[in-house]
C-alpha positions as CSV (number, residue, x, y, z in Angstrom):
1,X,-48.9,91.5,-47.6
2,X,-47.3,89.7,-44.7
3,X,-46.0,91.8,-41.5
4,X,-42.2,91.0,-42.7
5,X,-42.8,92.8,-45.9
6,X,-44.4,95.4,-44.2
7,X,-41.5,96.0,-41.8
8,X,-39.0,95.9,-44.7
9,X,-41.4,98.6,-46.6
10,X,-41.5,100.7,-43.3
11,X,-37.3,100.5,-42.4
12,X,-36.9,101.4,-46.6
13,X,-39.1,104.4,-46.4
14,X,-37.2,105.5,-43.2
15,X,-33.9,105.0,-45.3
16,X,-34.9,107.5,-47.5
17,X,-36.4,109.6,-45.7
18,X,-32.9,109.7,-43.4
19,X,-30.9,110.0,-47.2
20,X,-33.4,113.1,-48.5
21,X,-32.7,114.6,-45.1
22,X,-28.9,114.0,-45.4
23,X,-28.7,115.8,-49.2
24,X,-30.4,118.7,-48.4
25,X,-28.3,119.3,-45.3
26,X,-25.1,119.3,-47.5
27,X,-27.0,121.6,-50.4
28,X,-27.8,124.3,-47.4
29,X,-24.1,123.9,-46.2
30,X,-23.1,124.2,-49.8
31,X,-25.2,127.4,-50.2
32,X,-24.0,129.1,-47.3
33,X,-20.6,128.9,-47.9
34,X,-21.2,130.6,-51.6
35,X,-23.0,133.3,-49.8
36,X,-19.8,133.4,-47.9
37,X,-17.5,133.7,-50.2
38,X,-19.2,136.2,-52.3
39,X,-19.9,138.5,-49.8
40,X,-16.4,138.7,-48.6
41,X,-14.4,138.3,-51.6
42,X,-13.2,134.9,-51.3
43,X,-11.4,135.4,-48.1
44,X,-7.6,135.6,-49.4
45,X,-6.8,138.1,-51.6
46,X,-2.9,138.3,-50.5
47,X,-1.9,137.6,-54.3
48,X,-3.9,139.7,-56.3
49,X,-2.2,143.3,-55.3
50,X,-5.7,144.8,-55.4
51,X,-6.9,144.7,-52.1
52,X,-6.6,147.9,-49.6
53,X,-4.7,147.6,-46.3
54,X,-7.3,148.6,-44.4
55,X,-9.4,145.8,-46.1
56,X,-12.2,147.8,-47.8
57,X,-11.5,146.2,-51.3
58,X,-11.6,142.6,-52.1
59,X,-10.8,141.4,-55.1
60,X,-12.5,138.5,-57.4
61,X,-10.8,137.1,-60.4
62,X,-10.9,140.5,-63.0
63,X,-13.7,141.9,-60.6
64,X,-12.9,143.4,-56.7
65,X,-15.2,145.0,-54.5
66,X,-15.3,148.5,-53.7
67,X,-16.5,150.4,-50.6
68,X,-18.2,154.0,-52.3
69,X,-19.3,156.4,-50.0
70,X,-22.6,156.7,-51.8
71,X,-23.8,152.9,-52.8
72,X,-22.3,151.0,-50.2
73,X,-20.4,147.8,-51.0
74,X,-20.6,147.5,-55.5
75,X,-18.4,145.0,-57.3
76,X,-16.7,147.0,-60.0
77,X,-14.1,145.7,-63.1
78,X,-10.2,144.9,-61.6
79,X,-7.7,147.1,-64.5
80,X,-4.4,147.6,-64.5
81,X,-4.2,151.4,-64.2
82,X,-3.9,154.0,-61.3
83,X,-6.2,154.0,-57.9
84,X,-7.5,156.8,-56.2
85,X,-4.9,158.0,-53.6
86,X,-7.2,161.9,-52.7
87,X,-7.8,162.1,-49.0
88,X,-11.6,162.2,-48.7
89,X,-10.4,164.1,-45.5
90,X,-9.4,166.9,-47.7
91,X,-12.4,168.1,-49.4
92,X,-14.4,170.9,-48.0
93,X,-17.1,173.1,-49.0
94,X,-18.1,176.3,-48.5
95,X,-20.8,178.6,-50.3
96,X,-21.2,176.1,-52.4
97,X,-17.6,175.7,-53.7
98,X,-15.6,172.4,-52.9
99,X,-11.6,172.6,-52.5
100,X,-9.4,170.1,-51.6
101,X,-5.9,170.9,-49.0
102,X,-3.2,170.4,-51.4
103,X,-0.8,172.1,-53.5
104,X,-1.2,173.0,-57.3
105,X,-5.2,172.4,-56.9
106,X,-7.2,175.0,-58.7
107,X,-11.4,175.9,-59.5
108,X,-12.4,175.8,-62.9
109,X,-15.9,176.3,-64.7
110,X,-16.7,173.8,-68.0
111,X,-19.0,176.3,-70.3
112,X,-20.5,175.8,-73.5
113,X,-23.7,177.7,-75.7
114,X,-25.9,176.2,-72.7
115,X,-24.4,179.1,-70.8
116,X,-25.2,181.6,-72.9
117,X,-22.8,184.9,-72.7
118,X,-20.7,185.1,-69.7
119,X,-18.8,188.0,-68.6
120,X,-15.5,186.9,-67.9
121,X,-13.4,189.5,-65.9
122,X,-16.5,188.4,-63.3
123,X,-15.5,184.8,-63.8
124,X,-12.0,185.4,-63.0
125,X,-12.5,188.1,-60.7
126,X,-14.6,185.4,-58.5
127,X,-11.4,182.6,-58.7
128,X,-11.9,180.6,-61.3
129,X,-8.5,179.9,-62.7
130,X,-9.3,177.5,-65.7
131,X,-12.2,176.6,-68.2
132,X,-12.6,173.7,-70.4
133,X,-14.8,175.2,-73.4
134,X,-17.3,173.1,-75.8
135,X,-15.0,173.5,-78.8
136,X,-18.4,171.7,-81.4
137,X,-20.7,168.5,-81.2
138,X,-21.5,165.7,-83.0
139,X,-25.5,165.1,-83.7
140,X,-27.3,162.4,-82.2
141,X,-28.9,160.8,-85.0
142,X,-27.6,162.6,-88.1
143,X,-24.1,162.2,-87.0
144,X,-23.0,165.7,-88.4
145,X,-20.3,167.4,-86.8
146,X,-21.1,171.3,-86.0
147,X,-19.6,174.2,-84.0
148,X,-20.6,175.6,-80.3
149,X,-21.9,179.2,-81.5
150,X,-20.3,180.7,-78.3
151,X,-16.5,178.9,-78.7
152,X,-14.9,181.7,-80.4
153,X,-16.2,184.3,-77.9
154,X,-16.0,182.3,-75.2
155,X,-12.0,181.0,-75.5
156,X,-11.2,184.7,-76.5
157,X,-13.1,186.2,-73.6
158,X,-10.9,183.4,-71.0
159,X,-7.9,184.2,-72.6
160,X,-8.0,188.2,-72.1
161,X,-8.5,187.8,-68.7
162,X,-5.9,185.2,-67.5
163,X,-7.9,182.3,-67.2
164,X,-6.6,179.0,-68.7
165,X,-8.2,177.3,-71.3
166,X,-8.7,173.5,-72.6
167,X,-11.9,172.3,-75.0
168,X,-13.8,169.7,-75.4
169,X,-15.4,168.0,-78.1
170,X,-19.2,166.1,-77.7
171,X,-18.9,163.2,-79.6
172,X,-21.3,160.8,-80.9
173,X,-18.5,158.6,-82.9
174,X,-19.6,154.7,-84.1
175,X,-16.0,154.4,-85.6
176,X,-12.4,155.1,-84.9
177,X,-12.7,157.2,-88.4
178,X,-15.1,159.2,-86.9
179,X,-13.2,160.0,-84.1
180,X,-10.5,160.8,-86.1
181,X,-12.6,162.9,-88.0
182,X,-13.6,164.9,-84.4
183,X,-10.3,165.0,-83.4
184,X,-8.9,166.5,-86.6
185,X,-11.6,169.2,-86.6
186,X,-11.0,170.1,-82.8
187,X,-7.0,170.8,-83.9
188,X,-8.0,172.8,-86.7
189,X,-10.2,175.1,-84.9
190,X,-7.8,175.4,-81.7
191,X,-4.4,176.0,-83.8
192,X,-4.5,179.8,-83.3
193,X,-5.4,179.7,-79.5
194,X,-2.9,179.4,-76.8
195,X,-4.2,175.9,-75.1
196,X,-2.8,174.7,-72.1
197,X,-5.1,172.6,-70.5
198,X,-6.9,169.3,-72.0
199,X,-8.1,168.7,-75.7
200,X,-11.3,166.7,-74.0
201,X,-13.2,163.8,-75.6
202,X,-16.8,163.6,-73.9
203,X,-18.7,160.4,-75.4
204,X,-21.9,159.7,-73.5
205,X,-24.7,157.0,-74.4
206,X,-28.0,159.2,-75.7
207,X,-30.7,157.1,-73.4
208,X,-33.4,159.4,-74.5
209,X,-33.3,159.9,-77.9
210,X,-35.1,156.9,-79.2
211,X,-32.9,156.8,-82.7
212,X,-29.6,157.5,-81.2
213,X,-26.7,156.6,-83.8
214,X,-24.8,155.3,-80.8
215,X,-27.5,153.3,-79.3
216,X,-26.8,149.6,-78.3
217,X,-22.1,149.9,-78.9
218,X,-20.0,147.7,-77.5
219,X,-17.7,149.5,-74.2
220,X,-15.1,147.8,-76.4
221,X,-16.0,149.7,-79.6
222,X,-16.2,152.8,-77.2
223,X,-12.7,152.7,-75.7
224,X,-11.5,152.4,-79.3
225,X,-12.8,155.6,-80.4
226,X,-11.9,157.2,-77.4
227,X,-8.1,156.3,-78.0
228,X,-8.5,156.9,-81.8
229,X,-9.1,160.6,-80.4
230,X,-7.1,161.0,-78.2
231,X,-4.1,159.5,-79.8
232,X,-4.6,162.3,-82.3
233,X,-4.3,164.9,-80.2
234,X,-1.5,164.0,-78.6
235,X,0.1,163.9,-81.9
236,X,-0.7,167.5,-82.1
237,X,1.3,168.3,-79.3
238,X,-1.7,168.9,-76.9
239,X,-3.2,166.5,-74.0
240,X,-5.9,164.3,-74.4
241,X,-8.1,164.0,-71.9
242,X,-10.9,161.6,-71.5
243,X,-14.7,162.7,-69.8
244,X,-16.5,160.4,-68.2
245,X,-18.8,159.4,-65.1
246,X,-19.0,156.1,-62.7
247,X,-21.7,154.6,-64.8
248,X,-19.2,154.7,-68.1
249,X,-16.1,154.2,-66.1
250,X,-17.1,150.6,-64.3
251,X,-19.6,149.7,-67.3
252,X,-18.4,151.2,-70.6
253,X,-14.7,152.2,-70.6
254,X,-11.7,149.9,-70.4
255,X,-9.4,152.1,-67.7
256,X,-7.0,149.6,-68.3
257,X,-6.3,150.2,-72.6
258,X,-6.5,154.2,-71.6
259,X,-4.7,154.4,-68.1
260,X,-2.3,156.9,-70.0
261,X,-4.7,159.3,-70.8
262,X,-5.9,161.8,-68.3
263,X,-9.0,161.6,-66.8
264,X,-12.1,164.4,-66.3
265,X,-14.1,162.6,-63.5
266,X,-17.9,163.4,-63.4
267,X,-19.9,162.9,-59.5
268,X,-22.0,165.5,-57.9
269,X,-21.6,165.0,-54.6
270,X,-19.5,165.9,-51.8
271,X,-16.5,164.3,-52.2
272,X,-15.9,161.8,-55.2
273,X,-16.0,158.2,-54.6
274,X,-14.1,156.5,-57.1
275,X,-11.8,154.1,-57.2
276,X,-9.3,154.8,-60.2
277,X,-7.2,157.9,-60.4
278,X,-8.4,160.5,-62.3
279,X,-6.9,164.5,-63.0
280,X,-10.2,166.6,-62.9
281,X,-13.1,166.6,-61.1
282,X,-16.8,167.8,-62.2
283,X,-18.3,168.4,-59.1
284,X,-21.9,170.3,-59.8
285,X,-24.0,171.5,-62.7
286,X,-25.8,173.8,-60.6
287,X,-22.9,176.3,-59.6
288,X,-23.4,180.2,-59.3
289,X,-20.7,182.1,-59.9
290,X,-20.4,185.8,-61.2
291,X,-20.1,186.9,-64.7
292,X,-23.0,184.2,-65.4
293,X,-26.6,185.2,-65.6
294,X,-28.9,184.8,-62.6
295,X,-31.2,181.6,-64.6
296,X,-28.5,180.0,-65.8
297,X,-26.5,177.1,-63.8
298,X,-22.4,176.1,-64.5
299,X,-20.8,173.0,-64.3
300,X,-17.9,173.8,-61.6
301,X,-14.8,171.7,-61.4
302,X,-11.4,170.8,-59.5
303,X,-8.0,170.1,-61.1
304,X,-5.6,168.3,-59.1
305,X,-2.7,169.1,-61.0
306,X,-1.7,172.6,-62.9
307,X,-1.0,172.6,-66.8
């Protein structure tokens, strides 16, 4: 090999060692401006009518970002139903008991056979003004519908001392029929009793029964039972109300096919951290409160709005 084909070699290795050089310099800058534009939304969201004024929320196509007080920055789904408008400001605590500085805003307790018998002139003697009761359940694997063994006692108990009553129904539904079926039960065992709050649908995933019936549904599937229900009862003349937590809300749930329903919120902490609107507010399992025995625990809860 002559020098002049050794100099042409030389100046075409340099050629592509200037041209590898070159790509990867535009595949970094490439990179970098994805990380970018992910982490802050895409930069303009003037059109989408989802982002906050004080630029907490950014919205991405049917997603937006969300700024929760407990897990930082999460991207959740976009729907079109209510937002959040509670004052985090507002909530306060004290012995153990959250309130939040507005009108019509009252302390409730959600009870059930878990509970076991409760004296209830001690419940309402220590403020609570409302209950939701466990009206029955549907089995896990089975899929049988049965009763609570303390409803009856229970919603008669509330009822003779003033407090305010709604029910909900645990449901383990894989069709619209058998939500139907739930619903239809819950009105026949409530006609009698003077309800004024929520006729409750509470459908949660079982991830610890290995041979749970609802195991592996579709959210879609899901948000079709729950409007099955709930259309039912509001037939009846009642309110449906929908139960849920942030897991189900942003992953199973679509907000946006049951914005019309109300909604029982479930987050123990604090103050709630969620961006849709919702009516109630399950605060704790642990409570103490009177008229409950000293070993067992009650779910307490806030309602934003009387009934």
């Amino acid at each position: 090999m002559d020098s002049f084909e050794r100099n042409e070699m030389e100046r075409d290795r340099r050629r592509l060692v200037i041209m590898g050089l070159v790509i990867a310099v535009l595949i970094l800058v490439v990179i970098v401006g994805s990380i970018i534009v992910i982490t802050t939304g895409g930069g303009d969201n003037s059109n989408d009518g989802t982002a906050s004024t004080d630029g907490d929320d950014f919205s991405l196509n049917n997603q937006l970002y969300f700024e929760d007080l407990y897990r930082g920055k999460i991207l959740i789904p976009k729907y079109d139903a209510p937002i959040n408008e509670y004052d985090p400001a507002k909530f306060s605590s004290l012995n153990g008991m959250v309130t939040y500085d507005a009108a019509d805003v009252v302390t409730g307790v959600d009870v059930s056979s878990f509970q076991k018998q409760i004296d209830w002139s001690l419940v309402k003697s220590s403020g609570i003004e409302f209950a939701m009761i466990r009206l029955g359940y549907r089995g896990y694997t089975e899929g049988g519908i049965s009763p609570d063994d303390t409803f009856e006692s229970n919603i008669r108990g509330a009822l003779d001392n003033g407090i305010k009553v709604g029910v909900y129904f645990f449901s383990q539904a894989i069709s619209e029929e058998e939500a139907i079926e739930e619903a239809e039960y819950v009105l026949e065992k409530i006609k009698d009793y003077d309800i004024t709050y929520p006729v409750a649908f509470d459908w949660e995933y079982q991830a610890n029964v290995s041979n749970a019936r609802t195991t592996g549904i579709a959210g879609e599937r899901v948000t079709s039972f729950a409007r099955a229900f709930c259309d039912k009862v509001k037939e009846s003349g009642y309110t449906p109300m929908i139960y849920t937590n942030k897991t189900d809300a942003y992953g199973t749930f679509d907000l946006g096919a049951l914005k019309d329903i109300d909604m029982w919120y479930a987050e123990y902490q604090p103050k709630p951290s969620f961006y849709y609107h919702f009516d109630m507010w399950q605060y704790t399992a642990e409570g103490k409160i009177s008229g409950f025995a000293d070993d067992v625990s009650v779910d307490i809860n806030i309602c934003f709005k009387r009934y």
